[in-house]
Every structure is written in C-alpha cells, then in structure tokens.
TORROMI-213287 format. One record per residue (C-alpha): residue in one letter; residue number from 1; x, y, z. Coordinates in pm, whole numbers, plus 32768, in hexadecimal, padded with zeros to 4 digits. Layout:
// residues N
+----+-----+------+-------+------+
| aa |   i | east | north |   up |
+----+-----+------+-------+------+
|  a | NUM |    X |     Y |    Z |
...
+----+-----+------+-------+------+
// end
This chain:
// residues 331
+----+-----+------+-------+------+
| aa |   i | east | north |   up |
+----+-----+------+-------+------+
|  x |   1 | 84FE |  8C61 | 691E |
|  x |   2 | 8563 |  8C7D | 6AA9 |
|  x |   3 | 848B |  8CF9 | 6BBF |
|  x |   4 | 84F8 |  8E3B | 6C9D |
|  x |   5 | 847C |  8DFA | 6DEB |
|  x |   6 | 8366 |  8EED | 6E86 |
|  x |   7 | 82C9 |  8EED | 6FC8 |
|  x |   8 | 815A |  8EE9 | 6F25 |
|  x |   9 | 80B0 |  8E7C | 6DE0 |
|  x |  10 | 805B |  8FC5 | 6D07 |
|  x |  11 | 7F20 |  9021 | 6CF3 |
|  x |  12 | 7E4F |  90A3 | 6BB3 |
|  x |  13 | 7E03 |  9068 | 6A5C |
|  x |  14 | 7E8B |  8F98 | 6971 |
|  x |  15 | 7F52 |  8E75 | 6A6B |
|  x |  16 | 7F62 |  8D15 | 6A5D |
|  x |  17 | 7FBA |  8C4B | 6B73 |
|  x |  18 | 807A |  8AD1 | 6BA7 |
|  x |  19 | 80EE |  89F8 | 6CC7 |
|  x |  20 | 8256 |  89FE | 6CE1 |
|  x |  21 | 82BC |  888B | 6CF6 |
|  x |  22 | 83DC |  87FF | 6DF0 |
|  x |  23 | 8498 |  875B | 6CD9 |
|  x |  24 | 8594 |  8773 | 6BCA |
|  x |  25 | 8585 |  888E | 6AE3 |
|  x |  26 | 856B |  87C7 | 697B |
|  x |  27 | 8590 |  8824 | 67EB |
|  x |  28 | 84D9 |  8707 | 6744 |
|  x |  29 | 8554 |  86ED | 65C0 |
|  x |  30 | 84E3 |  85F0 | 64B8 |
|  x |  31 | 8526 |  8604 | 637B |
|  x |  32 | 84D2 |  8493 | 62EC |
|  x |  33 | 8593 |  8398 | 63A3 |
|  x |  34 | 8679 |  84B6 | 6447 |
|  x |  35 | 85E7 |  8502 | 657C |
|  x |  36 | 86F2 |  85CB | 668B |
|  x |  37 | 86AB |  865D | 67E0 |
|  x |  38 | 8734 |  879F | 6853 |
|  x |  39 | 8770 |  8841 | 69A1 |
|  x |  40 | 8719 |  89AB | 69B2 |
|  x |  41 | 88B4 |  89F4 | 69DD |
|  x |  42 | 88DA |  893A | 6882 |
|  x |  43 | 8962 |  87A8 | 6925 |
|  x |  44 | 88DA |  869B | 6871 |
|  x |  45 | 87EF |  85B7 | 6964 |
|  x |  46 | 8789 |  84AF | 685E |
|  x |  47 | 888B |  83A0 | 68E8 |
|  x |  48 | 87EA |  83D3 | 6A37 |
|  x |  49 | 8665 |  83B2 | 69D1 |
|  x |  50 | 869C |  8289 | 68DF |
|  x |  51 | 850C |  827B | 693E |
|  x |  52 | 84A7 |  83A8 | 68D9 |
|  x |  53 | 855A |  8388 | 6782 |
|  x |  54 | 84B7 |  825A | 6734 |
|  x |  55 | 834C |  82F2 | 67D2 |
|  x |  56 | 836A |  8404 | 66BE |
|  x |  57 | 83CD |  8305 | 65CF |
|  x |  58 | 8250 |  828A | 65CD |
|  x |  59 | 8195 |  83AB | 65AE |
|  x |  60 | 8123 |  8412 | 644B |
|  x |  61 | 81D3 |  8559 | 63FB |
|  x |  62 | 82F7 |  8528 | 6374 |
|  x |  63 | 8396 |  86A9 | 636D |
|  x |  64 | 836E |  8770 | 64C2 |
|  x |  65 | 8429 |  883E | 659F |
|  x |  66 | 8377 |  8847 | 66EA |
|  x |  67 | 83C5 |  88F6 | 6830 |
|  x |  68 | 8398 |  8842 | 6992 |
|  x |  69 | 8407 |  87B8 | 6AC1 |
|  x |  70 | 8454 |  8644 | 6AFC |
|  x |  71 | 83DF |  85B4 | 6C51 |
|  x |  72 | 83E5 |  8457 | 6CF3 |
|  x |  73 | 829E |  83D0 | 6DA4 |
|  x |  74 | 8313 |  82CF | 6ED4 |
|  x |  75 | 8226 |  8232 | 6F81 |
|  x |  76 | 8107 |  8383 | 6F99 |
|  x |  77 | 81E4 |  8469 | 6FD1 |
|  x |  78 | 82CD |  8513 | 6EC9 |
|  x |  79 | 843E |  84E6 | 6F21 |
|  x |  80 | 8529 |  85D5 | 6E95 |
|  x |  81 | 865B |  8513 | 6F59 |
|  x |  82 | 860B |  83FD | 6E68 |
|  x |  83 | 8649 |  84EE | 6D3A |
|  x |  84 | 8768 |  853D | 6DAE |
|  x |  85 | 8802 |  83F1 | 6DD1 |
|  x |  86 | 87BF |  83B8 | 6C80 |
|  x |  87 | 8904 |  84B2 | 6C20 |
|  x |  88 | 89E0 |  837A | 6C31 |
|  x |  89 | 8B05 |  832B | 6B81 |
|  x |  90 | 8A91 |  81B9 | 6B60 |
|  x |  91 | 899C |  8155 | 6A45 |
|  x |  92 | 8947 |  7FF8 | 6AF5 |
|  x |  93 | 8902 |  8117 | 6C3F |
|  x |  94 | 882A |  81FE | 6B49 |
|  x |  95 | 8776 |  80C3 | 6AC7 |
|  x |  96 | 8731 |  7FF4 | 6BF3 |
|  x |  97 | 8694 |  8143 | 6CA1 |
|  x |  98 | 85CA |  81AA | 6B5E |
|  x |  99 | 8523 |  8029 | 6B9A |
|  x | 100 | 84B0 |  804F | 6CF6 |
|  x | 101 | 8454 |  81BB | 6CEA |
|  x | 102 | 841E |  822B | 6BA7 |
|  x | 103 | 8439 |  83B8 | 6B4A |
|  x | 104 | 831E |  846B | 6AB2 |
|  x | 105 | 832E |  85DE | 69DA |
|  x | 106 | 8218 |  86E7 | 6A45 |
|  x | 107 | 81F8 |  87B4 | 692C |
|  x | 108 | 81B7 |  893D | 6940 |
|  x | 109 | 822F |  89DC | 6819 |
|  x | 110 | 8269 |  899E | 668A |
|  x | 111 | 8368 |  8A21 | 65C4 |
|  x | 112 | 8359 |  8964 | 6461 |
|  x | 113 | 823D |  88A0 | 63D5 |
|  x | 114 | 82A3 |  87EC | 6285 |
|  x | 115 | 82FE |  88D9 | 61B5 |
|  x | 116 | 824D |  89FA | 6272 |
|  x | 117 | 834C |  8AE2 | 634C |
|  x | 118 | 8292 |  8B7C | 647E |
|  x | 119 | 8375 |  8BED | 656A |
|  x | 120 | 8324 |  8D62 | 64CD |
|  x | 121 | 81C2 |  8D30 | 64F9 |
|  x | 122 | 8139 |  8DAA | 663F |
|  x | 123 | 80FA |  8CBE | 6780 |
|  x | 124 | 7F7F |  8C79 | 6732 |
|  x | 125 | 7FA4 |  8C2B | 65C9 |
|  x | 126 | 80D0 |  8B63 | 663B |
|  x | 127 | 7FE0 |  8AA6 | 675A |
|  x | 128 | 7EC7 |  8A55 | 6670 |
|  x | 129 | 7FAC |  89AD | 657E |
|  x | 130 | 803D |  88B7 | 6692 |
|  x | 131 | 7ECA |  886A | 66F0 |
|  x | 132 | 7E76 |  87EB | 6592 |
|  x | 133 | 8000 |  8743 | 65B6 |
|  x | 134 | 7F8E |  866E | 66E7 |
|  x | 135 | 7E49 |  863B | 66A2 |
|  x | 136 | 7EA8 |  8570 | 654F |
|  x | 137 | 7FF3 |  84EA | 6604 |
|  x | 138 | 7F94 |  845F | 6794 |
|  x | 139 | 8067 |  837F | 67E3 |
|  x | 140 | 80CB |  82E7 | 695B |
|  x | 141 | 81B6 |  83B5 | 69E3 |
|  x | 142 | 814B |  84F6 | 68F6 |
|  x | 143 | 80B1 |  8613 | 69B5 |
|  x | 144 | 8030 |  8755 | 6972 |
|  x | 145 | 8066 |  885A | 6A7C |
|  x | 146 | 7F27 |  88F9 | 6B20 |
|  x | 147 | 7ECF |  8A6D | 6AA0 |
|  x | 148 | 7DC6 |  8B81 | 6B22 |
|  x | 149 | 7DB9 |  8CF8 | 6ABE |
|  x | 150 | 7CFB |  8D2A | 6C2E |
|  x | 151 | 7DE8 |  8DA4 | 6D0B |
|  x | 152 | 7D15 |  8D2E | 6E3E |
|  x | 153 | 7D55 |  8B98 | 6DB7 |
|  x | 154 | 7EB9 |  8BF3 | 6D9B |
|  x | 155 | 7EAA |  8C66 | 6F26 |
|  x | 156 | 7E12 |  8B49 | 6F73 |
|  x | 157 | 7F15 |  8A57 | 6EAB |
|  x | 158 | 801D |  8B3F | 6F6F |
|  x | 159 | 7FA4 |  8B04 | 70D8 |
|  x | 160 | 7FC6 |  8978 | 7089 |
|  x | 161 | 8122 |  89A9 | 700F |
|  x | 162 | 8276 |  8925 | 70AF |
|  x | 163 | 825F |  87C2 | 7058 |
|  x | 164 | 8249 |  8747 | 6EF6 |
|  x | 165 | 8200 |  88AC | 6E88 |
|  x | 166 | 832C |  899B | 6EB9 |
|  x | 167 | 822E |  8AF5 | 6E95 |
|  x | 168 | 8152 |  8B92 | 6D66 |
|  x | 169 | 8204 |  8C10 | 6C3D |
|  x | 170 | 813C |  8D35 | 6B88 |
|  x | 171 | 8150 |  8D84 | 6A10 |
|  x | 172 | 80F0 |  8EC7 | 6972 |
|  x | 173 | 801A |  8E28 | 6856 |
|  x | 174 | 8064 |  8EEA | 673A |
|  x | 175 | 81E0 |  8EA9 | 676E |
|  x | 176 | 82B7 |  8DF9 | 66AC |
|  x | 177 | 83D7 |  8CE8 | 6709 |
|  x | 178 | 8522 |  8DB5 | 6790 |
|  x | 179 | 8605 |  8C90 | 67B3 |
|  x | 180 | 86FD |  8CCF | 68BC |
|  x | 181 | 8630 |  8E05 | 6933 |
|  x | 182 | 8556 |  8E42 | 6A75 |
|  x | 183 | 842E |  8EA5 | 69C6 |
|  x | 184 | 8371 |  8DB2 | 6AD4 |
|  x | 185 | 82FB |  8E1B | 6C19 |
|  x | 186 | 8332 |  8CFC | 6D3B |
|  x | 187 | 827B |  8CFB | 6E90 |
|  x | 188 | 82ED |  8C0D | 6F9A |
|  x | 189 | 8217 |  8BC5 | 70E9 |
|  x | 190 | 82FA |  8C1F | 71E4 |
|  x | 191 | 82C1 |  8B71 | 7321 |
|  x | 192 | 839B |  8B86 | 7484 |
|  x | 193 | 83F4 |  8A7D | 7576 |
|  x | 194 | 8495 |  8A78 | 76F7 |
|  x | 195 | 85D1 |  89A1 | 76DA |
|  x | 196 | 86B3 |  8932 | 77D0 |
|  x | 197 | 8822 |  89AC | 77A5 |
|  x | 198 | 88D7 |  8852 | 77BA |
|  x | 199 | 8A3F |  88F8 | 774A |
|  x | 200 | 8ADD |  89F3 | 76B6 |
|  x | 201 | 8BFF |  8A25 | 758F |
|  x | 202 | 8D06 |  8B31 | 7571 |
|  x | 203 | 8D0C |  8C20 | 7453 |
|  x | 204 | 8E38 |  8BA6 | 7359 |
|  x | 205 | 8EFD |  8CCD | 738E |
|  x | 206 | 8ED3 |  8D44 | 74DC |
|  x | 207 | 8E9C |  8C87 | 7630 |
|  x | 208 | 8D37 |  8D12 | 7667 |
|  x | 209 | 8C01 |  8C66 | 7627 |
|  x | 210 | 8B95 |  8C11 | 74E2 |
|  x | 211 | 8A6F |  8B65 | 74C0 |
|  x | 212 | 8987 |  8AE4 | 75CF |
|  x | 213 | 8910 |  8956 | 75A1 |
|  x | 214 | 87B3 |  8907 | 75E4 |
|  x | 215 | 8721 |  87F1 | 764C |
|  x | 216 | 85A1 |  8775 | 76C4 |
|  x | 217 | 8537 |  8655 | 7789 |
|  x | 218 | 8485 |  8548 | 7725 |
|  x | 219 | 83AC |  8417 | 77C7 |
|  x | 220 | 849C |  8363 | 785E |
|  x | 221 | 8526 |  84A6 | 7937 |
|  x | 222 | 8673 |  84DD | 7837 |
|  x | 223 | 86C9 |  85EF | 7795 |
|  x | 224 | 8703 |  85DD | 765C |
|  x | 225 | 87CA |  86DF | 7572 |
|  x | 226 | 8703 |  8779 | 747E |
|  x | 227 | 87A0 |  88A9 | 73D5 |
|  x | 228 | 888F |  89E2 | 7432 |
|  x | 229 | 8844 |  8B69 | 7416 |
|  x | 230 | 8974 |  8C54 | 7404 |
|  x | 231 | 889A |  8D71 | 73D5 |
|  x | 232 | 8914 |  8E09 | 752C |
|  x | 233 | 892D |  8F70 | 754F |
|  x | 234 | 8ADF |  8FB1 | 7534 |
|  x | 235 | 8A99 |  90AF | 7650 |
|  x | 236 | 8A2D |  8FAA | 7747 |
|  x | 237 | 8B36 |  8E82 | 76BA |
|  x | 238 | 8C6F |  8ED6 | 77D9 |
|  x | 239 | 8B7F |  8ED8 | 7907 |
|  x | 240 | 8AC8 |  8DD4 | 785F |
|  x | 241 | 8BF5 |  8D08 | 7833 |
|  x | 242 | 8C6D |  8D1E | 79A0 |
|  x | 243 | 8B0A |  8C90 | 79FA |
|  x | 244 | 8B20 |  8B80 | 793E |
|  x | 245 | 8C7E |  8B0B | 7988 |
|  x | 246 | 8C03 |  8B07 | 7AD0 |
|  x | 247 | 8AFE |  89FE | 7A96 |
|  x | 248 | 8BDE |  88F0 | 79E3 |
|  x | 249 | 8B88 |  87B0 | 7A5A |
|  x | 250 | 8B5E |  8689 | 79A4 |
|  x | 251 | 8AA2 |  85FC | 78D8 |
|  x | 252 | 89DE |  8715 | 7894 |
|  x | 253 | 88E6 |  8601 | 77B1 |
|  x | 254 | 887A |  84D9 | 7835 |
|  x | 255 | 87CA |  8472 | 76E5 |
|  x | 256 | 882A |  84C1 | 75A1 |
|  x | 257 | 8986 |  85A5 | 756B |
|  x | 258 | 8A4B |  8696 | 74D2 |
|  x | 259 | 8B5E |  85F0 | 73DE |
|  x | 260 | 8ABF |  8489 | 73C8 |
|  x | 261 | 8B4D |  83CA | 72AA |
|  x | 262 | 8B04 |  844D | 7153 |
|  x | 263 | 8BD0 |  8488 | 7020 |
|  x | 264 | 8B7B |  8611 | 7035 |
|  x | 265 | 8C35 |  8643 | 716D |
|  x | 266 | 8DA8 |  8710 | 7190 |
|  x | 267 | 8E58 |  8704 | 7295 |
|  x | 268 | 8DBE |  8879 | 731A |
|  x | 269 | 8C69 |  87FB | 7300 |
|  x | 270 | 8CDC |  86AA | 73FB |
|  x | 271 | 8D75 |  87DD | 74E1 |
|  x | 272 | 8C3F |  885B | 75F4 |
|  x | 273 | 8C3E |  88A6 | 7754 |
|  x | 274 | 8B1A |  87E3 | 7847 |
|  x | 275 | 8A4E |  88B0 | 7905 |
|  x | 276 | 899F |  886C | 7A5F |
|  x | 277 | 8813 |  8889 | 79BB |
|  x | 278 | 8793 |  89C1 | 7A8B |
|  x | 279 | 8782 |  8AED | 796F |
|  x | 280 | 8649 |  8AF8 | 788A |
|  x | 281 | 865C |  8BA2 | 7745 |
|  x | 282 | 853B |  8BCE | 7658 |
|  x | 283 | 8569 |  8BDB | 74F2 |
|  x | 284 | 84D7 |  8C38 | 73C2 |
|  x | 285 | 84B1 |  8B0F | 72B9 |
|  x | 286 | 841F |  8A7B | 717F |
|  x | 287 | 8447 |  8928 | 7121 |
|  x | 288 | 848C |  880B | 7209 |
|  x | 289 | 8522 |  86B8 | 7140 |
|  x | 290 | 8538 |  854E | 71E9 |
|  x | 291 | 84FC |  862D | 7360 |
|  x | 292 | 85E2 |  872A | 72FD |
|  x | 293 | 860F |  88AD | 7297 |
|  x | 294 | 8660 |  88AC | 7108 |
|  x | 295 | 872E |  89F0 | 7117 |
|  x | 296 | 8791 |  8AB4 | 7220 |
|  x | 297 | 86B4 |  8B5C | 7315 |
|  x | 298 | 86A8 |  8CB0 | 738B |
|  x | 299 | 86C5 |  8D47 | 74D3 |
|  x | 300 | 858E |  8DEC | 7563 |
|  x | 301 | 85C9 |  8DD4 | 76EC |
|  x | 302 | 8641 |  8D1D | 7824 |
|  x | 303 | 852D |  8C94 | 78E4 |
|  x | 304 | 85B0 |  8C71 | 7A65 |
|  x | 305 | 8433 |  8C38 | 7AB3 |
|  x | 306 | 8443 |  8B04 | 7A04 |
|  x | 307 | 8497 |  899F | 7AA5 |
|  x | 308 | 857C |  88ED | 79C4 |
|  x | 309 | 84AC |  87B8 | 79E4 |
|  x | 310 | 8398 |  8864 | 7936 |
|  x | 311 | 8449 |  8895 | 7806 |
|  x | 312 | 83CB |  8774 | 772C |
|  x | 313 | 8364 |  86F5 | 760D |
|  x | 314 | 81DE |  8719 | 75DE |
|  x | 315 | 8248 |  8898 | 75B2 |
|  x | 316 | 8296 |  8840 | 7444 |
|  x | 317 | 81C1 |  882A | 7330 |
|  x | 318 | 818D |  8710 | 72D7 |
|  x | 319 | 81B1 |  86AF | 715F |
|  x | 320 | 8093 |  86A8 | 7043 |
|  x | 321 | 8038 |  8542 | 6FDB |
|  x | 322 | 7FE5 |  8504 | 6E6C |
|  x | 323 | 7E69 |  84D3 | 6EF4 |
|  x | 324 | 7E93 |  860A | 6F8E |
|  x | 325 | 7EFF |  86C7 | 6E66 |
|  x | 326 | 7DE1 |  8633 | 6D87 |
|  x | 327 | 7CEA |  86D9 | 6E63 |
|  x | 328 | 7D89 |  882A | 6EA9 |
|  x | 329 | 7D73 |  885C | 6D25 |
|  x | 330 | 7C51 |  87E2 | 6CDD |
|  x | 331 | 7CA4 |  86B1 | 6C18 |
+----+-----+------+-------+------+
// end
C-alpha cells in the first residue's frame, strides 16, 4: 500500500492513525530458514541488513510476511544517512557497518501469518493479528509501530514530526491491503526556514537560473550549504537571472559546499555559480538529515527584511531522540 499526500489528517469515523517513520520501506518474509527483505519498488535489501536477517532468524514464528520500515539508531538520534550507506557493493562494507550500528525493523502491518493470508482482511483485523505476532515474538531490534483511532493523538504525533518521524499515515480500518495502490493518506509537517542564497545553477537547457542553493550559518560564523529550491516562479527566472549574475563573487560558502566529494556527483551537479550572501529566501520544508533539507524545498518568498547573518541554524527542528519518542507515545 502507498500513501497519497494530503495537507490534513481526515477526520471522522472509522480511521486509524500511525507515525510515519524516516526509514526504509521493508517486506519482511520468512518462511522457515528463508527469510528475504524487500524494498517497496521490489530490490532485494537482505545483503545490506545481514542484521536484520539474522534478528528475524530468532524470533519464534517461523512463516510471516510483515510490512515495515527499517531504521538505524546512532548514538540518540535516528540516522537515516547511515541506512543509506549500507547500499554498498562491498559485503566486508555492509558487515563492518551492521557491527557498529546495527539496523532495526519497525513493524506496522501483516500480510501472512503461517498459513493464514490477511492481506484481504481489513486494516484492524490485520493490526490485531500483528499485536498477538509481537507480543509472542519481542525480540531486540523488533518493534511494533504506535497506533491510535483519536485523531487528536495523531495531531499531536504530527506537530513532533520532521525528525525520526517523516508525518502520520492514516488507514481507513475496514480496508484491505492494495499493494501498489494509494489507498493511504500521508500528512507531512511542513515547516519554512530563511536561507541565505550562497549560489545559484543554470537550468540544463537554457542559460537562466535553475535552481537557487541555500545555505545557513552556523556557530563558528560559516555558512554552510544546506539544500536548493528550484521552485521559482518561470515568470520571474530572466530578471531573476540578471540579478544574480550580478552578484557572482566567490566563494559564495565559506563552510560546507556544493559538489564536495561523493560518488553521487556528475559533472552538472560540481557546475554552480557563488553568490555575494545578501538575498534571503524562505522556504517551505520537511525533513532536515545530518543539518540538511532531505528533498527539495519550495519557494514561499524573498525576505529583503532579513539580515543574512540571521539565517541560522536553531531555526530547524531539531530531531526526535529515541527518549523522546518513548514519551510522545506513551510507552
């Protein structure tokens, strides 16, 4: 099942309601010794969570088919960069980072049971049948996802997300599993931020602007880059444009760049203009990662009322810590 993002959570009758989690959408099969992980686009992630395997190797059941979403605690924070250096080509890699930070599976959803087929049973029928699961198969590093049929605890759970909880995912409860389908509504906490506009790239095609890089300050006075919007109106892009070229100068960040080394880079992504740091943007967000925008941001407005050297950091939210998270739902 997939999500279809909304800009509330539905109200009425006849709802349940879950945390989102910041992690790695997960199939968990076992069927004896056979245990396989699945990405919701169908890739095979056992080879990359040799942990997790061997974590569902212990528990009891021997036949499931489970929905979740792997995460990786570090330290008290959970750290979806470290998930994502576990998609490395190296086993010795995989293995060496499943040992210091091992991966755990939050579970939100069962499928198969044994014998016993649910995934054409509806969502509270399919919920009460992973409780009794977990209950008789806890393990470390199993989790069962938090659930509440009161909207208001789902608000609540929603105005704390942005760190290790990507939103609130709402399930009518007499549905049953649509794989592939967004029979799921999603709700993201949107939140905004007044960025500096360290540099500038052009569009691939023409020689406008296409995408603004954004960067904040941080303690020691630098200013770091810390994501891009190219949600500019195509109106405003020539005049724009001319603006901009007119306030090259380098280095445009005098922390953290654009086009540092990483295998991910091409040789477009390396190419970005400096900009003298005088134009204030603010944009719309929702998750920040290692003091960074996740996904590109959108454009709400300029802010020419805004000194650049108030742009900093301590307008982020700051991330949930597993203590946190304990307390917020009740556990």
């Amino acid at each position: 099942m997939e999500a279809l993002l909304a800009a509330e959570l539905p109200e009425g009758e006849g709802w349940q309601f879950e945390p989102k989690w910041d992690g790695f959408r997960c199939l968990a099969r076992r069927d004896g010794a056979d245990i396989t992980l699945t990405s919701k686009s169908g890739k095979p992630l056992a080879r990359y969570f040799p942990d997790v395997v061997a974590m569902l190797g212990g528990v009891k059941e021997k036949k499931f088919l489970l929905d979740g979403e792997l995460i990786i605690p570090v330290g008290d924070v959970l750290s979806f960069d470290a998930l994502q250096l576990r998609l490395h080509p190296a086993e010795s890699r995989v293995r060496k980072l499943a040992a210091e930070h091992p991966a755990e599976l939050m579970l939100f959803d069962a499928l198969e049971l044994g014998d016993k087929e649910l995934s054409a049973a509806p969502s509270a029928r399919r919920r009460e049948a992973l409780e009794k699961l977990f209950a008789k198969n806890e393990v470390p590093g199993l989790h069962l996802s938090p659930m509440t049929r009161d909207r208001k605890t789902a608000v609540q759970w929603l105005e704390r997300s942005g760190g290790a909880l990507d939103g609130v995912i709402a399930k009518r409860a007499d549905l049953e599993y649509r794989s592939g389908e967004r029979a799921m509504v999603k709700v993201k906490q949107q939140r905004t931020a007044d960025c500096v506009v360290g540099g500038f790239r052009y569009a691939e095609k023409k020689k406008e602007v296409g995408s603004l890089l954004l960067g904040l300050y941080d303690d020691e006075g630098k200013l770091n880059h810390v994501g891009f919007t190219s949600a500019i109106p195509a109106k405003e892009r020539p005049a724009l444009t001319k603006k901009l070229e007119s306030l090259v100068q380098p280095p445009g960040f005098t922390g953290s760049a654009p086009g540092g080394p990483s295998r991910w880079n091409t040789e477009r992504s390396m190419a970005w203009e400096p900009l003298k740091p005088v134009l204030v943007v603010e944009v719309r967000y929702d998750q920040v990662t290692s003091g960074r925008f996740r996904h590109g941001t959108g454009f709400v407005r300029w802010r020419p009322d805004k000194d650049p050297k108030q742009c900093t950091y301590d307008q982020l939210a700051p991330e949930l810590r597993p203590s946190q998270l304990e307390e917020l739902f009740g556990a």
